[in-house]
N, C-alpha and C positions, 0 to 999 in steps of 0.2 A: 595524823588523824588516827583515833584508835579504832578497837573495835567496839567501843561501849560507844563512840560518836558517832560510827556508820551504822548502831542499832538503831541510835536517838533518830538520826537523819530518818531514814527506810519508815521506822513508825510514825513517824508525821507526815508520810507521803499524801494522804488524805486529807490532811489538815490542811495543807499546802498549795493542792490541787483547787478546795475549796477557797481558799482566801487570794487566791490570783484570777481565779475565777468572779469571786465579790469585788475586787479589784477593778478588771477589765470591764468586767458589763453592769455597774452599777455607781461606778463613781467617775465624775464628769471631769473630777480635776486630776485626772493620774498623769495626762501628760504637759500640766500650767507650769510651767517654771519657776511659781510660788511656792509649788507643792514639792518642790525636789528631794524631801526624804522621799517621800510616799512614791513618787519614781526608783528612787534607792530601793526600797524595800521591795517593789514592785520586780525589779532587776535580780534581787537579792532571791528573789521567789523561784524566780525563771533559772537561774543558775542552778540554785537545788534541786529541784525538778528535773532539769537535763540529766545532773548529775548520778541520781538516783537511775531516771531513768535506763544510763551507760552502765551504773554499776547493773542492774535488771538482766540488760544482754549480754553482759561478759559473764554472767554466772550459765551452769549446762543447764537446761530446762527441768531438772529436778529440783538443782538446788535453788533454780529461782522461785519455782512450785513452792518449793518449803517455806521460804524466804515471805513470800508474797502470803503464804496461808497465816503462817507463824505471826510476821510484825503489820500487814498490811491490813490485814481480817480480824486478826486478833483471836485465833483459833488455839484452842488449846492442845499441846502435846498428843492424850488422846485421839483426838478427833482427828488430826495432821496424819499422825500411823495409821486410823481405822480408814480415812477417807483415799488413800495411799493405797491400802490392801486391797482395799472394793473396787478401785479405778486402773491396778497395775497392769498391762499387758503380760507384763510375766508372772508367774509366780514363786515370789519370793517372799520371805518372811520379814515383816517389817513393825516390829518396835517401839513405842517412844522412846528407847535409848536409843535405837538405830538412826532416825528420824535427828532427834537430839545433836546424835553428834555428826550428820549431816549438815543439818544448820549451820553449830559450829565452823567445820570445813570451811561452807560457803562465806560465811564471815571472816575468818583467817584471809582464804584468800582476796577478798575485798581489799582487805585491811593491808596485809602486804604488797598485791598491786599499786594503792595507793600511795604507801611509804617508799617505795621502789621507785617509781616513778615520777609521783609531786612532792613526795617528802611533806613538808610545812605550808607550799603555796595556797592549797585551798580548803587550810584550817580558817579562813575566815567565814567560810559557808556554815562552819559548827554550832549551834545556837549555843551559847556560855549562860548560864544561871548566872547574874545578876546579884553579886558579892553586896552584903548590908552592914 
């Protein structure tokens, strides 16, 4: 898994949250044995979602701050430093390159736990674009 698929992942959390959500409470055949993609997919949802989830609490509460303001919110650079400086208990000076390459960090490490540890096994979670 790289780190451009643990971004793609993290920025759909919302998407994802919402369509298992439309899933669960609004459609009657999720669990008919006719419908078994749509269980699949349903399944497929729930896995990402943990997943993301785990990567969430394994980052330190900053970098998931970033993390979560950055791909979750969709907050800009800017506003991530300014809303950082106005909220820090300490005072320190903070950045959008500070910021920035926090993110990064927190990405890295994602990305290496992951290849350290599942290597390949749960690149199936990755959404793939759909070659034409």
């Amino acid at each position: 898994m790289t780190e451009k698929d643990i971004i793609a992942l993290l920025g759909k959390k919302r998407r994802y949250e919402t369509e298992i959500a439309i899933m669960r409470d609004c459609s009657d055949d999720l669990l008919d044995s006719e419908h078994s993609q749509r269980s699949g997919d349903y399944a497929l949802l729930k896995r990402r979602l943990s997943m993301i989830g785990h990567w969430l609490d394994f980052l330190s509460a900053e970098e998931r701050y970033i993390v979560e303001l950055r791909l979750i919110k969709n907050k800009p650079w800017p506003y991530i430093a300014e809303h950082i400086r106005r909220n820090s208990v300490v005072d320190i000076p903070c950045d959008e390159r500070t910021v920035q390459r926090q993110f990064e960090k927190a990405i890295g490490k994602l990305q290496s736990f992951m290849q350290e540890r599942f290597g390949e096994r749960l690149d199936y979670l990755v959404e793939r674009q759909q070659s034409i």
